[in-house]
DRENTORKOL-3810 file (N, C-alpha, C; in nm, 4 decimals):
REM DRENTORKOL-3810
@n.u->-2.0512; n.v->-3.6038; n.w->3.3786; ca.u->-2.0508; ca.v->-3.4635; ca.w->3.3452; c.u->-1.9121; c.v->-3.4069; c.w->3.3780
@n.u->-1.8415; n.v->-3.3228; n.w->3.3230; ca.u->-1.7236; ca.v->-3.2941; ca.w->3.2935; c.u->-1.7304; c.v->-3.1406; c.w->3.4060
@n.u->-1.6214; n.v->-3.1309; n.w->3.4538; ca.u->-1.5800; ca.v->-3.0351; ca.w->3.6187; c.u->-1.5157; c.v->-2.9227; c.w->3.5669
@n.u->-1.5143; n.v->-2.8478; n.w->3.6214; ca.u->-1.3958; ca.v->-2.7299; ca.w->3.5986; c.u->-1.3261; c.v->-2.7054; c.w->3.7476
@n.u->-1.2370; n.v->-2.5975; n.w->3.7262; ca.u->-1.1215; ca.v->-2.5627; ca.w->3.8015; c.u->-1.1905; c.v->-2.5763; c.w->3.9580
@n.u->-1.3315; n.v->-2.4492; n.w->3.9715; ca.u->-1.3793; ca.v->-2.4832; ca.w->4.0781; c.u->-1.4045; c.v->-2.6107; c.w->4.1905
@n.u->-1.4256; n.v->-2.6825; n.w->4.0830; ca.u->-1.5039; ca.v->-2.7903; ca.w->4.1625; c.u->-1.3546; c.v->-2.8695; c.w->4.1909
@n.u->-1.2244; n.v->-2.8674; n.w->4.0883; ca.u->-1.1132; ca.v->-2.9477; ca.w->4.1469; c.u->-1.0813; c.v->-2.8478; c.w->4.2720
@n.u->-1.0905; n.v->-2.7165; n.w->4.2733; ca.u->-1.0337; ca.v->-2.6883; ca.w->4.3919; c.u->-1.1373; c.v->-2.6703; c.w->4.5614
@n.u->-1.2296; n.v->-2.7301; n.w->4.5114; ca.u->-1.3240; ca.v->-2.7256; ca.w->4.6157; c.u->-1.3097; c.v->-2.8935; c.w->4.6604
@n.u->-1.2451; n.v->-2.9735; n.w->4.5973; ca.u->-1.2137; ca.v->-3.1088; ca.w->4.6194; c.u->-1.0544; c.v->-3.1141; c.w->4.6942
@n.u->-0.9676; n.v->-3.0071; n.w->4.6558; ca.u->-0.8610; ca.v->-3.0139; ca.w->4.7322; c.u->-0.8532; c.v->-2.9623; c.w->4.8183
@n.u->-1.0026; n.v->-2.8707; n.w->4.8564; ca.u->-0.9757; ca.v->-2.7960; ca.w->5.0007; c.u->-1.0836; c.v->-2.8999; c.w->5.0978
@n.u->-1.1944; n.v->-3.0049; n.w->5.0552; ca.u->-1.1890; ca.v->-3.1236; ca.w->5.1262; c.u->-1.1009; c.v->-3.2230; c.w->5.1647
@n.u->-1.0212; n.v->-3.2250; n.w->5.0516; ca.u->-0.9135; ca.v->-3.3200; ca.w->5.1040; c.u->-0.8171; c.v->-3.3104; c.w->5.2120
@n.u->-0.8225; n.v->-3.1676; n.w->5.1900; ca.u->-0.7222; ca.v->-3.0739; ca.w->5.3244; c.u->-0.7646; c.v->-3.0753; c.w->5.4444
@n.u->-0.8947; n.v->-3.0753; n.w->5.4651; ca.u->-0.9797; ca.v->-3.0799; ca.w->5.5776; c.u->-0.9841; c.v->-3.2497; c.w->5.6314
@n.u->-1.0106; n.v->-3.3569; n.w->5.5723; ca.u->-0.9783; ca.v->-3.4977; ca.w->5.6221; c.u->-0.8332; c.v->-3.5058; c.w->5.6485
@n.u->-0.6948; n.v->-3.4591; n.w->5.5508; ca.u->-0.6173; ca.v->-3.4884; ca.w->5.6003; c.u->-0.6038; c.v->-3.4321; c.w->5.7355
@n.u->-0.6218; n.v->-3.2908; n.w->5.7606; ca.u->-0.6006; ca.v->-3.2174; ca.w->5.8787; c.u->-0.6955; c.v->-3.2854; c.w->6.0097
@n.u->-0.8023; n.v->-3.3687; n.w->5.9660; ca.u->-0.8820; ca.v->-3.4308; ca.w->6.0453; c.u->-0.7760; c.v->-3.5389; c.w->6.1145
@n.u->-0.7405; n.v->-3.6085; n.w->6.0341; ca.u->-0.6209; ca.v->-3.7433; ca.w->6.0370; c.u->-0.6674; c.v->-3.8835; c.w->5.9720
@n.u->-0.7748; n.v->-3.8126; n.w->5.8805; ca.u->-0.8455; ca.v->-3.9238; ca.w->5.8246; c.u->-0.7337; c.v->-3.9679; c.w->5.6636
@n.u->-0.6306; n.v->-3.9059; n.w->5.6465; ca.u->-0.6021; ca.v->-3.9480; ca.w->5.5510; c.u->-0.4606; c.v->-3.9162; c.w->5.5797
@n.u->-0.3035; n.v->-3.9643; n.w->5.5402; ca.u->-0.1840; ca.v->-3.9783; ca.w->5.5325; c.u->-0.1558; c.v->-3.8973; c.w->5.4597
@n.u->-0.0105; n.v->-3.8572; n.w->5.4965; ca.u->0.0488; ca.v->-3.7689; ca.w->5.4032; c.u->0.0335; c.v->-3.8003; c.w->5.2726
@n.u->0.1028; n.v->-3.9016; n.w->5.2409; ca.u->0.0790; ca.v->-3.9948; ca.w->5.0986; c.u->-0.0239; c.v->-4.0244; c.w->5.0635
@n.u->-0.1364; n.v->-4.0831; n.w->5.1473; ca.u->-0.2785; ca.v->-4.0760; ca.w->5.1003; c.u->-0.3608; c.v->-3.8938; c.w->5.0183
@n.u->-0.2634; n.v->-3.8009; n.w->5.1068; ca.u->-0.3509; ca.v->-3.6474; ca.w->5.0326; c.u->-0.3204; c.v->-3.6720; c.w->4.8912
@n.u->-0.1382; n.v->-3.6805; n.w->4.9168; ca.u->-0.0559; ca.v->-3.6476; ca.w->4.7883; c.u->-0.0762; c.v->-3.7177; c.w->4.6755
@n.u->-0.1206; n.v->-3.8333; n.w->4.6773; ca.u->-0.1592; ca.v->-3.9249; ca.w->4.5791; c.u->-0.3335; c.v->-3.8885; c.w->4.5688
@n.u->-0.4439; n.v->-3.8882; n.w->4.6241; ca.u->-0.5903; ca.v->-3.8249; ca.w->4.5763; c.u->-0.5707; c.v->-3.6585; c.w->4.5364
@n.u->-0.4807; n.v->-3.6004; n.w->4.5946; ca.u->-0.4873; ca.v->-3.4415; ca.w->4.5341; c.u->-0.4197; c.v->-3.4475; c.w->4.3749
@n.u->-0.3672; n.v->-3.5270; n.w->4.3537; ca.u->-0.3122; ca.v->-3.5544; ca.w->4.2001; c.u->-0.3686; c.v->-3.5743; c.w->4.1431
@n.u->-0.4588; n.v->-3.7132; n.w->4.1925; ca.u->-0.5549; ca.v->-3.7630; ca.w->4.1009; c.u->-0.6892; c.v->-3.6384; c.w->4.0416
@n.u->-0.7097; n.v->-3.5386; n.w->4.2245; ca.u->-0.8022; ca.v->-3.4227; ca.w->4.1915; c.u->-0.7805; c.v->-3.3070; c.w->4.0889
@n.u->-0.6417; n.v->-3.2877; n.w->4.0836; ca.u->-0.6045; ca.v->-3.2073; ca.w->3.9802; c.u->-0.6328; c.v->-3.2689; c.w->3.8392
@n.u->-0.6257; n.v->-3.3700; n.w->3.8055; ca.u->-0.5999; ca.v->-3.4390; ca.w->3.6794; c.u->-0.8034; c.v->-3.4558; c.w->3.6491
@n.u->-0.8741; n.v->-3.4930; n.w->3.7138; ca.u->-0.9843; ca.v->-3.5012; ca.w->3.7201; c.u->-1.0557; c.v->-3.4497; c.w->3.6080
@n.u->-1.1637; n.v->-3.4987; n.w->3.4902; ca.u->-1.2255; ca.v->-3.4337; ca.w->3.4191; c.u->-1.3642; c.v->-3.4441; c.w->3.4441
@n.u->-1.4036; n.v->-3.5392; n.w->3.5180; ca.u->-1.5355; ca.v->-3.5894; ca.w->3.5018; c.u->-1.5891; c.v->-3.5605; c.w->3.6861
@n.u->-1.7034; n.v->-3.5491; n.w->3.6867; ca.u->-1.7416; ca.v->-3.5831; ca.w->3.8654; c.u->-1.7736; c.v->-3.7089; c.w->3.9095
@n.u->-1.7479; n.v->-3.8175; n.w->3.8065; ca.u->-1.7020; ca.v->-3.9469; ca.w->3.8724; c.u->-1.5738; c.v->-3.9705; c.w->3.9072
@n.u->-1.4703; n.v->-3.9131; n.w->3.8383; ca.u->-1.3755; ca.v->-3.9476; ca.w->3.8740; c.u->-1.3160; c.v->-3.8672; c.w->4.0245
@n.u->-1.3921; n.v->-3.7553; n.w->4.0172; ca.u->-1.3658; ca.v->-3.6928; ca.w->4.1550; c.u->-1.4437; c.v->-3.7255; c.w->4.2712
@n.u->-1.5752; n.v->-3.7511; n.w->4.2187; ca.u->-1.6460; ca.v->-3.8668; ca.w->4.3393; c.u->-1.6073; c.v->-3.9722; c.w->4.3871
@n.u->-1.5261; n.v->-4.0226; n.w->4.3095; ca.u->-1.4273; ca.v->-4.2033; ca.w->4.3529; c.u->-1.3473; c.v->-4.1550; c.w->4.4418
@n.u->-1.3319; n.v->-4.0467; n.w->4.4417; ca.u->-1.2126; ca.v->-4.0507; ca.w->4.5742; c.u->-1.2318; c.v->-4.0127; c.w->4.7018
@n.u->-1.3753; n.v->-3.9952; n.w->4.6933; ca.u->-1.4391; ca.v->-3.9272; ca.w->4.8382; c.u->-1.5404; c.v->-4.0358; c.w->4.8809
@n.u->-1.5332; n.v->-4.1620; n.w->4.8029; ca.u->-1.6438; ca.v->-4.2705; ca.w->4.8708; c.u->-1.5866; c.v->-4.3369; c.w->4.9885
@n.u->-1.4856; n.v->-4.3328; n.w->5.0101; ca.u->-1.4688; ca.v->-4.3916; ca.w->5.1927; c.u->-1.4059; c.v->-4.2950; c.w->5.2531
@n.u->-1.4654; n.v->-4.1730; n.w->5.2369; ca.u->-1.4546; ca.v->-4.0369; ca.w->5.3111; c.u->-1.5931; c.v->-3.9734; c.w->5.3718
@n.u->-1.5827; n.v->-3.9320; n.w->5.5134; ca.u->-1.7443; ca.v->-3.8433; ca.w->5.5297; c.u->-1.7459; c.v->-3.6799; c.w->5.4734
@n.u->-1.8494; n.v->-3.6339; n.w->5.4792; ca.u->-1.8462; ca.v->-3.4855; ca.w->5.4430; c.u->-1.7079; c.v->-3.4416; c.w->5.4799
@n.u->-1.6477; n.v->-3.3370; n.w->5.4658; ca.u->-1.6834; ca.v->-3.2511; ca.w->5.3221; c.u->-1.6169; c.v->-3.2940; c.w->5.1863
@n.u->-1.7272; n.v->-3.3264; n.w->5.1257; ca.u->-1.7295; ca.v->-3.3453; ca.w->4.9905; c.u->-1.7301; c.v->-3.2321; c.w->4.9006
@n.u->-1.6293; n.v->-3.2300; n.w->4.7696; ca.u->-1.6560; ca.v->-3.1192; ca.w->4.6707; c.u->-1.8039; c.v->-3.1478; c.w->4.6498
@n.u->-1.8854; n.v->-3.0022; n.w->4.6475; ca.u->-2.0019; ca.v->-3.0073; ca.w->4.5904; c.u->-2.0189; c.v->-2.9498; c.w->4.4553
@n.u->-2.1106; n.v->-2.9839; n.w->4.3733; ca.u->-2.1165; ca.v->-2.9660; ca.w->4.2407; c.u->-2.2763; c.v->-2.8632; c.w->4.2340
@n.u->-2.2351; n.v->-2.7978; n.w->4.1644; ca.u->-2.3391; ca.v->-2.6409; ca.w->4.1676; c.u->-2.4574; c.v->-2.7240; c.w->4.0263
@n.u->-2.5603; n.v->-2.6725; n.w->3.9647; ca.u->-2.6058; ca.v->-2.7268; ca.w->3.8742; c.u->-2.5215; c.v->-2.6748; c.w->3.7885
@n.u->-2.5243; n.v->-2.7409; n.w->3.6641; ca.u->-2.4572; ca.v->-2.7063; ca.w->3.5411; c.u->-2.4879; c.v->-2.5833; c.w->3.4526
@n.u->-2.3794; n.v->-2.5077; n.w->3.4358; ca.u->-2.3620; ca.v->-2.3744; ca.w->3.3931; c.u->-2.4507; c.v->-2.3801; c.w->3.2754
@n.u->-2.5205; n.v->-2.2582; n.w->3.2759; ca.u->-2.5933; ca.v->-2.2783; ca.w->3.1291; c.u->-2.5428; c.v->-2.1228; c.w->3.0860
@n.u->-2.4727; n.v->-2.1870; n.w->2.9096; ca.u->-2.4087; ca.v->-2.1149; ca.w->2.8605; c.u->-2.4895; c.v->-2.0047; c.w->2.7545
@n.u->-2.5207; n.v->-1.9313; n.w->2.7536; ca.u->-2.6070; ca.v->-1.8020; ca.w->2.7336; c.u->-2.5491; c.v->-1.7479; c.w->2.5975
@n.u->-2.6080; n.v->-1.7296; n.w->2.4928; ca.u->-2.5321; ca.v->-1.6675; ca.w->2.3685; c.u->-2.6284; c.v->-1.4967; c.w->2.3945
@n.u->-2.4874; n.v->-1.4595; n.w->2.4516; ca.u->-2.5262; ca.v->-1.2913; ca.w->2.4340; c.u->-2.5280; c.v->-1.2214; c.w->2.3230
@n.u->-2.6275; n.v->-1.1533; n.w->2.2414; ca.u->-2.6476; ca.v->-1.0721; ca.w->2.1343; c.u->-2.6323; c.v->-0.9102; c.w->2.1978
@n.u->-2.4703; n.v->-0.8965; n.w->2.1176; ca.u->-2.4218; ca.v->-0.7986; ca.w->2.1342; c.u->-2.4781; c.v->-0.7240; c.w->2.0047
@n.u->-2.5874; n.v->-0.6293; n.w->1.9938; ca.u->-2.5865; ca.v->-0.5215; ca.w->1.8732; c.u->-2.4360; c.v->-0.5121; c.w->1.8230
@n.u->-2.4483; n.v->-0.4302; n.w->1.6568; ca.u->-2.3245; ca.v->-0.3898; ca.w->1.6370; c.u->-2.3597; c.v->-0.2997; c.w->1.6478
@n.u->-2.2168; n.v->-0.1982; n.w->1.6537; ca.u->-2.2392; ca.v->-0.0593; ca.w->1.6640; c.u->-2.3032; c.v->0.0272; c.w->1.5493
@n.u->-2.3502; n.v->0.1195; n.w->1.5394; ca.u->-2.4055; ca.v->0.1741; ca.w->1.4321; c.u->-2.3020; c.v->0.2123; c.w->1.2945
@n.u->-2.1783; n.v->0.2157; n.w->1.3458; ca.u->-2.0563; ca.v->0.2728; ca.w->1.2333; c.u->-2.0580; c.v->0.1259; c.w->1.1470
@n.u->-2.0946; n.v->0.0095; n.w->1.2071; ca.u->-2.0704; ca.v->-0.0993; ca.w->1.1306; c.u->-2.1801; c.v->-0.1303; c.w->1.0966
@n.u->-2.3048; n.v->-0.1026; n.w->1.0905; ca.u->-2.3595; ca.v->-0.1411; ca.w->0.9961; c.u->-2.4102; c.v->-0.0719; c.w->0.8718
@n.u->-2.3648; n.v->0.0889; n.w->0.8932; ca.u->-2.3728; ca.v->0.1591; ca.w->0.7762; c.u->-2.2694; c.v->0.0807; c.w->0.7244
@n.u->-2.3471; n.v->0.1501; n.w->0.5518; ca.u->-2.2378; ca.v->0.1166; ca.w->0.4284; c.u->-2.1477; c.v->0.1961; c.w->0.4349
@n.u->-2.0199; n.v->0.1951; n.w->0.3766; ca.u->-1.9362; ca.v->0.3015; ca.w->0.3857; c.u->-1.9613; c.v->0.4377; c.w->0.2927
@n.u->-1.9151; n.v->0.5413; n.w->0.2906; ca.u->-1.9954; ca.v->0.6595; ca.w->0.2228; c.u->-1.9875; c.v->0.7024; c.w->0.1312
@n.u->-1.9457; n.v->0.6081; n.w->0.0119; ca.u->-1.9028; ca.v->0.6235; ca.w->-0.0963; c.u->-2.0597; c.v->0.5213; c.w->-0.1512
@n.u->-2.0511; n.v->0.3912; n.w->-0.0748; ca.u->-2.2067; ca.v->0.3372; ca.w->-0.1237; c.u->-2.3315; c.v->0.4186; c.w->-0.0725
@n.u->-2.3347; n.v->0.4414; n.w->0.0731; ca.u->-2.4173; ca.v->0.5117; ca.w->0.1333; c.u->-2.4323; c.v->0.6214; c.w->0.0126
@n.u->-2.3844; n.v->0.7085; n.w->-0.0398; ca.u->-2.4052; ca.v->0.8577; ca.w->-0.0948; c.u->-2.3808; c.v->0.8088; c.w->-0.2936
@n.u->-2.4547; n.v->0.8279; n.w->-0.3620; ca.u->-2.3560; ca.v->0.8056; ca.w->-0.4667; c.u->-2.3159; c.v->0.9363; c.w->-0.4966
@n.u->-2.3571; n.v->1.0470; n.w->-0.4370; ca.u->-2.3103; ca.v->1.1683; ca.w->-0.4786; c.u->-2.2033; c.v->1.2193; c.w->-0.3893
@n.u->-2.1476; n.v->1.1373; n.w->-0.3105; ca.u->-1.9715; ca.v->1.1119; ca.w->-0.2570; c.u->-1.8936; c.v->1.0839; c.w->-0.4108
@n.u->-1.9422; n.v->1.0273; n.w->-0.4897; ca.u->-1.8409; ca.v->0.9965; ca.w->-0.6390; c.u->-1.8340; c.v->1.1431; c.w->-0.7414
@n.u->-1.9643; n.v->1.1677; n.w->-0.7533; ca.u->-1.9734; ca.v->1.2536; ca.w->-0.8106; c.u->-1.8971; c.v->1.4202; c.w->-0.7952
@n.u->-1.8565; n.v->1.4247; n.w->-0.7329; ca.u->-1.7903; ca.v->1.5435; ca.w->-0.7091; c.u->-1.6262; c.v->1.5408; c.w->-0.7436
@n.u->-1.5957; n.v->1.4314; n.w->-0.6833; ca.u->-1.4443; ca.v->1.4147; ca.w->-0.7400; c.u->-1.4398; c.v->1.3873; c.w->-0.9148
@n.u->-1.5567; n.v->1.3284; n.w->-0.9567; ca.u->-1.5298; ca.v->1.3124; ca.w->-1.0945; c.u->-1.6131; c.v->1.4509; c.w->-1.1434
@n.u->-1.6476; n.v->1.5023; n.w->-1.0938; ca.u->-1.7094; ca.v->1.6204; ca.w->-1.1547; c.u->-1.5442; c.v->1.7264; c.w->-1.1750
@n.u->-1.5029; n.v->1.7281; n.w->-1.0959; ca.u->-1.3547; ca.v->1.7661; ca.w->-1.0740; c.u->-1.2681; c.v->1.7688; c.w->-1.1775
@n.u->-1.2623; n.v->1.6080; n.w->-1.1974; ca.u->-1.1696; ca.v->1.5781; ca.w->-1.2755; c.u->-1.1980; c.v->1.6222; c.w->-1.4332
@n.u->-1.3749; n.v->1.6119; n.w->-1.4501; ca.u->-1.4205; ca.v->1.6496; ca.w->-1.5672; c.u->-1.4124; c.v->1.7787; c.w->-1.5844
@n.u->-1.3881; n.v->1.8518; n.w->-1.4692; ca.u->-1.3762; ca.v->2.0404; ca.w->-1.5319; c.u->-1.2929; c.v->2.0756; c.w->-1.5542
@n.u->-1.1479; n.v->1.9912; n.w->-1.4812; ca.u->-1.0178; ca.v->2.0275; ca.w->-1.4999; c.u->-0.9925; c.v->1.9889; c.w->-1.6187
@n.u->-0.9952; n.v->1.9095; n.w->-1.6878; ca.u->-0.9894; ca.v->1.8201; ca.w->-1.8614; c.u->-1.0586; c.v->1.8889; c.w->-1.9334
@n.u->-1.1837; n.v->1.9370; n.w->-1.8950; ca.u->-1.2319; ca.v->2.0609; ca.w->-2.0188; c.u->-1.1504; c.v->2.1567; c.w->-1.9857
@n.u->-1.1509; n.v->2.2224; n.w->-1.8897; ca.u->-1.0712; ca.v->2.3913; ca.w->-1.8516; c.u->-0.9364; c.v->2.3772; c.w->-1.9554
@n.u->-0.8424; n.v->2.2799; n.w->-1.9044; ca.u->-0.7332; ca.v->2.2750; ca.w->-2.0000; c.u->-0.7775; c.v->2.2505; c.w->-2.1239
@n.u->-0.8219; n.v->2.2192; n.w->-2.1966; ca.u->-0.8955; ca.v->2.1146; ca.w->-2.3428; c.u->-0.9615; c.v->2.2575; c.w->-2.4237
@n.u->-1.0365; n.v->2.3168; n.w->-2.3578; ca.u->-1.1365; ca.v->2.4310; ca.w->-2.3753; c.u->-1.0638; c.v->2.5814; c.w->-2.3327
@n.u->-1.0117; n.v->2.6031; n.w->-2.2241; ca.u->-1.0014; ca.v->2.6837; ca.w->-2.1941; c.u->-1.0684; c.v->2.7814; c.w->-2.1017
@n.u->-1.1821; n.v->2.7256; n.w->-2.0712; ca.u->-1.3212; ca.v->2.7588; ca.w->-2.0193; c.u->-1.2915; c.v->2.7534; c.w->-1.8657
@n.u->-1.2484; n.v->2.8698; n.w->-1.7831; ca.u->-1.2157; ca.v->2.8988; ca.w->-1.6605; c.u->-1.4112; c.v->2.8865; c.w->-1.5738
@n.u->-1.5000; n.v->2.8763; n.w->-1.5927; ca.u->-1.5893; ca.v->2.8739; ca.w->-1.5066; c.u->-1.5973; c.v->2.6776; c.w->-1.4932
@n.u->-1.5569; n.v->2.6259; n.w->-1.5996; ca.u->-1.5532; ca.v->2.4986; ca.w->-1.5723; c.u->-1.4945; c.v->2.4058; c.w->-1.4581
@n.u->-1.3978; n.v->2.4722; n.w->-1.4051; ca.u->-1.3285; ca.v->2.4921; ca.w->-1.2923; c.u->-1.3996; c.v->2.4654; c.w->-1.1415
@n.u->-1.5237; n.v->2.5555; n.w->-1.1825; ca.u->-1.6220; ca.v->2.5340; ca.w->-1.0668; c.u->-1.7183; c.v->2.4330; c.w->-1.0480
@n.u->-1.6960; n.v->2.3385; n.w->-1.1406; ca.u->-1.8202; ca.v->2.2468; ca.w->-1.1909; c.u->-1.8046; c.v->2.1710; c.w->-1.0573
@n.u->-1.7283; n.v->2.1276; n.w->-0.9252; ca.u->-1.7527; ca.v->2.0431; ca.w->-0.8783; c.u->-1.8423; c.v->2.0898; c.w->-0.7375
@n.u->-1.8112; n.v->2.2349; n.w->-0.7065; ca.u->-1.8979; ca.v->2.3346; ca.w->-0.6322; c.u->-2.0454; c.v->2.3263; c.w->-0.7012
@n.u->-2.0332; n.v->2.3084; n.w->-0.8088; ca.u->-2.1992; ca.v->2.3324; ca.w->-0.8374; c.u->-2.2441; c.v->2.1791; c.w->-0.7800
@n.u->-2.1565; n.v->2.1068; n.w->-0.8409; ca.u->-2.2020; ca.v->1.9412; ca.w->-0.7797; c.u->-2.2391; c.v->1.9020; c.w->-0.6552
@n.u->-2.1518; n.v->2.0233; n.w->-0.5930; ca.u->-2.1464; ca.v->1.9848; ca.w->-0.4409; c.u->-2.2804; c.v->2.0400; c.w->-0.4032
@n.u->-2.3538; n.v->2.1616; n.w->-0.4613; ca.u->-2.4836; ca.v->2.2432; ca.w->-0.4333; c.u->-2.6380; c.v->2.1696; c.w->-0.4738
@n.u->-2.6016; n.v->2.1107; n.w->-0.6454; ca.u->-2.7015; ca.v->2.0394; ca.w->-0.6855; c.u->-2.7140; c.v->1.9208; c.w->-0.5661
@n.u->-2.6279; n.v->1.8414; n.w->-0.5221; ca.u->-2.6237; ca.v->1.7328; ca.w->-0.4614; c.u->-2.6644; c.v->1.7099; c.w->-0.2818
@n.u->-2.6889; n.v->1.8538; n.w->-0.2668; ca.u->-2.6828; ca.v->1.9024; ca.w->-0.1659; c.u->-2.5586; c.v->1.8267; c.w->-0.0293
@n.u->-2.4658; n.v->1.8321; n.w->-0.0575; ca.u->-2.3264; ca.v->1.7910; ca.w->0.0348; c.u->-2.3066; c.v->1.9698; c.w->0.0796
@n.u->-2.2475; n.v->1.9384; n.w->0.2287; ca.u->-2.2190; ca.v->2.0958; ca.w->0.2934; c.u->-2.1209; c.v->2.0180; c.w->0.4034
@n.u->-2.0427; n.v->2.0919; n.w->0.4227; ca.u->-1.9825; ca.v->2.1044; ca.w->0.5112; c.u->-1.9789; c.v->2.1071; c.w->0.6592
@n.u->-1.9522; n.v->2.0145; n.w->0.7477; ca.u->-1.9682; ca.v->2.0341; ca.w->0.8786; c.u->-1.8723; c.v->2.0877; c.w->0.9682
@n.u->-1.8418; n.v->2.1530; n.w->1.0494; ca.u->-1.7329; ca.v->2.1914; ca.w->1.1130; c.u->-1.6910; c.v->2.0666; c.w->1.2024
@n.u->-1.5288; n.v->2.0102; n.w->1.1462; ca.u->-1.4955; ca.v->1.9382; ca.w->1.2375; c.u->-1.5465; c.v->1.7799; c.w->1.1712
@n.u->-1.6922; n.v->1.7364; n.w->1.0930; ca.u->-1.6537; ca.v->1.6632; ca.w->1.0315; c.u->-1.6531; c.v->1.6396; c.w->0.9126
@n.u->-1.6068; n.v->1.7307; n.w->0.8794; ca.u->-1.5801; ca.v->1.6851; ca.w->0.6869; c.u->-1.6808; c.v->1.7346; c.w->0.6558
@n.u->-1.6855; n.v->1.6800; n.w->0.4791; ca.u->-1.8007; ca.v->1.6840; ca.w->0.3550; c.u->-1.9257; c.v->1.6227; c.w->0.4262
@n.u->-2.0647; n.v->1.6219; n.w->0.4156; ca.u->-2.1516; ca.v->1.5445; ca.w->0.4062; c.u->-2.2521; c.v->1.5545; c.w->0.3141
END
């Protein structure tokens, strides 16, 4: 089974403790604390503590990795408000269609056609956020 950082450094602070005991040589730390750093597995970090007594790195049970279900936020799973509404379209092209008659026609109430759109469609105004 494969170690992480913890467990190498819970193996170099045993090793610190035998050397400081006098159970192990300068050169004996410096050469097993290398090997502890380099370590991927808990055999390979157990091989170096078999003609050693306690303290041994101890190994915790194995992390169990948890897939957290983060909700999304509510802004992301609306549609944006042009699909959400189809009467978000309608007003700008209602617009464009009164301004093209008004000039075309002459017809100044046409002008207002996108206010009526906005009334039939019921869209109003919020203070602060926009059209709705």
């Amino acid at each position: 089974m494969r170690i992480g950082d913890a467990e190498r450094e819970d193996g170099l602070r045993a090793l610190g403790v035998h050397m400081s005991a006098g159970r192990l040589t300068v050169d004996e730390y410096g050469d097993r604390s290398a090997k502890v750093t380099t370590a991927t597995t808990r055999g390979e970090l157990t091989a170096l503590f078999v003609d050693l007594p306690d303290p041994r790195p101890h190994y915790g049970p194995p992390a169990v990795i948890r897939q957290t279900h983060s909700p999304m936020p509510a802004y992301a799973r609306r549609p944006p408000p042009a699909v959400r509404r189809p009467s978000n379209l309608l007003v700008p092209i209602a617009a464009v269609v009164g301004a093209i008659l008004f000039f075309r026609f002459g017809l100044f109430p046409l002008l207002f056609l996108p206010l009526i759109v906005m009334m039939v469609t019921g869209r109003r105004h919020h203070a602060g956020r926009g059209w709705r």
